[in-house]
N, C-alpha and C positions, 0 to 999 in steps of 0.2 A: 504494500500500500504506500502510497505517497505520502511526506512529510512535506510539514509547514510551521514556517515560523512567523508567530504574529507579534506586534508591538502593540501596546495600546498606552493609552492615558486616561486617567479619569478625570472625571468635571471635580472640578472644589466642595459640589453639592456630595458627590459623591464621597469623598475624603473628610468629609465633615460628619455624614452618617456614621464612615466608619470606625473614624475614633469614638462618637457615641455608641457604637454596636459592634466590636471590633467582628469580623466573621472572613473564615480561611477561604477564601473566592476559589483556591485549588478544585475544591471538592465539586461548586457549582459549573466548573470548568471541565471537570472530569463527566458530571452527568449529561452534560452537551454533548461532546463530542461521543459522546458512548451512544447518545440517542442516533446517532444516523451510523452505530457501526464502526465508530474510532476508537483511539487510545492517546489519552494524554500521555506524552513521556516528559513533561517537565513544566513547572508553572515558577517562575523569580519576577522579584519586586526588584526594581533598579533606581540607581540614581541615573540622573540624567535625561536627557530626549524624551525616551519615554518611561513611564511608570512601572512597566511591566513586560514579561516576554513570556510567552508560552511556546513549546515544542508538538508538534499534534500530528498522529497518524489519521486520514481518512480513505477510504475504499474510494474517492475520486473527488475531484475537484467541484461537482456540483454538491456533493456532499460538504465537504468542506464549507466552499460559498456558503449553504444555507447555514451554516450553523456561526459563519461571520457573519451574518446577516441579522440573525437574530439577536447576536450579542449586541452589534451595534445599534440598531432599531430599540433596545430596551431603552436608549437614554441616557445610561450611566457612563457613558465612553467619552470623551474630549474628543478621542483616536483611536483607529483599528488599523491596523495596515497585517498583511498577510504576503508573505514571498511564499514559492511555492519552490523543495528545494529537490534541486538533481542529485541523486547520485553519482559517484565517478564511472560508472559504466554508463548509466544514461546521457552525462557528459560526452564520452567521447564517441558513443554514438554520434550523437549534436554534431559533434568534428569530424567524422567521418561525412555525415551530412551534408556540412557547411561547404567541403571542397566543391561539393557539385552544383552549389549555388554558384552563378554568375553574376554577382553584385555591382551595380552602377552606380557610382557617386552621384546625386543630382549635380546639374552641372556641365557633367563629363561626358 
């Protein structure tokens, strides 16, 4: 299955609740991803850009989508961002790929 790494940030509304209600978001994170068929393999709070990173296996990218979708839609997000990541065999597939592309600079 495909892995993805998301970034997010929470709204201030959000970071204000939580120090009044401290609550391990892992877990809510962990029953998302399991709802379409995934596995969380990692949830970290960050300094920096963004607030937080999560690691996530999905059976496919629509799956995925929807379950970025949902998180962001609930409100509490500032940001969601999702990279979607290769492997080093699916990599150098890509590269094997790429040679047979004939790519034209606009321009040129």
């Amino acid at each position: 299955m495909p892995l993805y790494l998301s970034r997010f940030s929470y709204t201030p509304e959000t970071w204000a609740r939580l120090i009044v209600r401290p609550e391990d978001r892992a877990k809510a994170a962990q029953a998302y991803i399991e709802s379409v068929g995934g596995t969380l393999h990692g949830f970290w709070y960050a300094f920096g850009t963004h607030d937080g990173y999560n690691l996530w296996e999905a059976p496919d990218n629509v799956s995925m989508a929807a379950v970025a979708l949902a998180i962001s839609g609930g409100g509490a997000l500032a940001s969601f961002e999702t990279t979607v990541l290769l492997t080093v065999d699916e990599t150098m597939e890509a590269l094997r790929k790429a040679e047979g592309i004939r790519y034209r600079a606009p321009g040129s």
